[in-house]
N, C-alpha and C positions, 0 to 999 in steps of 0.2 A: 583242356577245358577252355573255351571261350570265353572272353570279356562279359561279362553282365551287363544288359543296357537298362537302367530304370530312367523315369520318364516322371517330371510333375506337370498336372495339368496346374497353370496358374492362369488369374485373373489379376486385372489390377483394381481387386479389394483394398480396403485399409489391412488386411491382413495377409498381402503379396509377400511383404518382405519375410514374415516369420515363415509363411510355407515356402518360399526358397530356401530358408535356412535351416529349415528342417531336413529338407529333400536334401540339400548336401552334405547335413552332418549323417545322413544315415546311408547314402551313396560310397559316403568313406568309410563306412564301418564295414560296409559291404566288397568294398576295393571296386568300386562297377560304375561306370560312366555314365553320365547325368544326360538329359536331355528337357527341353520344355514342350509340352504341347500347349496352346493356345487357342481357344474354339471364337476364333473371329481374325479380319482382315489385316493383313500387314500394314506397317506404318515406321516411318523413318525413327519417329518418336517412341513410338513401343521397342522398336529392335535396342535405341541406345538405352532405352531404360532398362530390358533384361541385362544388356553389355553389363553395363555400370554393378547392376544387383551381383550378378555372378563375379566381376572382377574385385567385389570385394570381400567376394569369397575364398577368394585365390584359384579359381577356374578362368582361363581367361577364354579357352575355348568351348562354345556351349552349343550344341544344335537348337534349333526351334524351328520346330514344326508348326506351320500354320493350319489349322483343321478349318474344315467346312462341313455343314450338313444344314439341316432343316432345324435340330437343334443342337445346344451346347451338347450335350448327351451322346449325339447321336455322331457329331464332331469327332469327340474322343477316341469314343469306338469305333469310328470307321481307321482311323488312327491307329488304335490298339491293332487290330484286326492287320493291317497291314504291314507296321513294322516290327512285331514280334517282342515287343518289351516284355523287358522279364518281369517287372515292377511298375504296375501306377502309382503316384503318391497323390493322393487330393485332400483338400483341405474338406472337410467334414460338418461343418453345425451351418444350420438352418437359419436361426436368430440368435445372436448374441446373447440374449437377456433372459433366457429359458432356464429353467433349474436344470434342465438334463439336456444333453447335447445329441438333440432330433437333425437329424439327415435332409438333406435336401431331394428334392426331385435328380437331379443330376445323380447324385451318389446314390439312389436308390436303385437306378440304370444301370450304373455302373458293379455297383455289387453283383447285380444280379446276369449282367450280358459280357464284362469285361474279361477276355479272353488272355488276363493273365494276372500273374498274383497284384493282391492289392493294401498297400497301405493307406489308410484315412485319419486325417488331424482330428482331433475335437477340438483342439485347445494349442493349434502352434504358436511354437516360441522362439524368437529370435535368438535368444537368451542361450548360452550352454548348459546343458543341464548339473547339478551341482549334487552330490550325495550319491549314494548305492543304488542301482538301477535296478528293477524289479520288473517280473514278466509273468503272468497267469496262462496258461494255456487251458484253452477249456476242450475238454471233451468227454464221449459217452462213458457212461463207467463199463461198459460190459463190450463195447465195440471202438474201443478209441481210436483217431484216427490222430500221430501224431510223429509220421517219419519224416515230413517235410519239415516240421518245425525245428527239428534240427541243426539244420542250417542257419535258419534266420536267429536261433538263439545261440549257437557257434558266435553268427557274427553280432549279435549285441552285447555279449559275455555279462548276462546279467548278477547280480551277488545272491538274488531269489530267485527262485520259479516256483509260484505258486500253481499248483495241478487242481482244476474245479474238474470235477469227475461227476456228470448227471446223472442219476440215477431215475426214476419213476415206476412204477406202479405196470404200465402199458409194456415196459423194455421186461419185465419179470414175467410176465402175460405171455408176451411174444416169444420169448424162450424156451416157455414150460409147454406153446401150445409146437415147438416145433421139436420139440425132446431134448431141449439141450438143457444140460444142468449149470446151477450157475456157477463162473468161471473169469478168475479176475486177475487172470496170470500176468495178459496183455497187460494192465497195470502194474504188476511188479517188472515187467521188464519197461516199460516208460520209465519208470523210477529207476532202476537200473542205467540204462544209456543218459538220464537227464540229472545225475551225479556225479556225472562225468564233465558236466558243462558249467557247473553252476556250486557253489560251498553249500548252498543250503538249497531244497528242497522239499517242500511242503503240498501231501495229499488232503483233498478233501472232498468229501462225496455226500452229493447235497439234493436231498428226497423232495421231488418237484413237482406237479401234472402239469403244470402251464411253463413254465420257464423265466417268470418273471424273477421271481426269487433270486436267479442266479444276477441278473441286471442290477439289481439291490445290493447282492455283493461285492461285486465288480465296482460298483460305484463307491460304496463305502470303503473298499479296500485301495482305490485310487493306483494301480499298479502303473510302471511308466508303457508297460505295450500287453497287449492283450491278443491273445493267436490262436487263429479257430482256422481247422481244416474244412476244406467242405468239395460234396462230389459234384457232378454235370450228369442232367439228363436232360435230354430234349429242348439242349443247346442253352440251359440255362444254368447256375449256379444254386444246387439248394445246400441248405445251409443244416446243418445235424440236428436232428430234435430238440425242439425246445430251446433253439438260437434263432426264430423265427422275429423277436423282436431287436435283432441286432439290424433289421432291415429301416426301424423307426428310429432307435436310440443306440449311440456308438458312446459308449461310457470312460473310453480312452485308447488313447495309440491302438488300431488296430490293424493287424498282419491279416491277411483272408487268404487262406493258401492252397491251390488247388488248381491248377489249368486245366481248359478242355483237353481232349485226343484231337492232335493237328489237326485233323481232318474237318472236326467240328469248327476249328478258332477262323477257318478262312470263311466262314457263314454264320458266327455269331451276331451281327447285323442282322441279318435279313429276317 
């Protein structure tokens, strides 16, 4: 198996240095070789300030990609698209001072066209994390979608996994009008294979029509990553019923897991 290449896009925000420190403490969790993308012009002073950032990280060698395009957005992804990262990392929140941590124009691009998995900050921290690390994965209750996340919670070896399992009203509908009776196996084998990664694990299945609900959870329960699968149609990323406001509000650490068919990622752009 090949090296892993993940990739942060950074900015030099007041909050550069916690997303390089994010992006490398979770690159080594992952064992997979760090890169930066940059959506604007080289400059002697930007190169030694990444140097500097990463060397004291204890990475002394670090790629940086310079992006171009029309927009910051449109930079990355031409980027994505062409060197095959297995992992974007970007920093996440819109305005600082918001009760909930709303997405930016960039990240909502990026969710939605970025041609390889994705993780997004709300809240990076320079800081190592301190205490029992805990992971929610959310998915359908009747359709889950949750063989990738295996990995990414392989490598965060978290002490919980909380399971949000959606259920609604329309998914019972959908079912009854295609003949299939209901059937929640696929959740006991998740729970099965996800007992295997983690000491404790916790199901919950939570009666929704809108999907807000689950955002409320998610926030009140403060988990440190949060992982949602999702499929490609028509060259874009949709995201499972009723995770349609994960595209406004990112509630924490969130994994989005799910690549196009190559064929698709060389035209994700256009």
């Amino acid at each position: 198996m090949s090296e892993l290449h993940f990739a942060v896009a950074a900015t030099f925000s007041p909050r550069f240095q916690a997303v390089i420190a994010e992006a490398d403490r979770i690159a080594r969790k992952f064992g997979a070789r760090l890169s930066v993308l940059h959506a604007g012009e080289r400059s002697d002073e930007k190169v030694k300030k990444f140097r500097e950032s990463f060397a004291e990280l204890g990475r002394a060698e670090t790629d940086i990609y310079w992006c171009e395009g029309a927009t910051p957005a449109e930079a990355l992804l031409d980027a994505a698209s062409s060197e095959y990262f297995d992992l974007l990392i970007v920093g996440a929140i819109n305005h600082e001072n918001d009760l909930r941590n709303f997405t930016s124009d960039v990240v909502r691009e990026l969710l939605q066209r970025a041609p390889c998995d994705l993780l997004f900050l709300p809240s990076p921290t320079s800081d190592e994390p301190t205490g029992n690390t805990t992971a929610c994965l959310m998915v359908e209750a009747h359709q889950p979608r949750w063989q990738l996340a295996q990995a990414a919670l392989a490598a965060i070896k978290p002490e919980k996994i909380a399971i949000l399992a959606a259920d609604s009203p329309f998914a019972h509908a959908k079912g009854a009008a295609l003949g299939r009776e209901e059937d929640l196996s696929a959740i006991d084998q998740l729970l099965e294979s996800l007992e295997k990664i983690a000491p404790e694990v916790d199901l919950r299945t939570v009666k929704s029509n809108t999907g807000f609900i689950l955002c409320d959870i998610v926030q009140e329960a403060a988990p440190d990553f949060l992982i949602v699968e999702a499929e490609w149609k028509n060259r874009c990323r949709i995201l499972p019923p009723h995770l349609d406001w994960l595209k406004q509000v990112i509630p924490a650490r969130l994994f989005l897991l799910g690549k196009p068919p190559r064929d698709d990622s060389q035209t994700i752009k256009s």
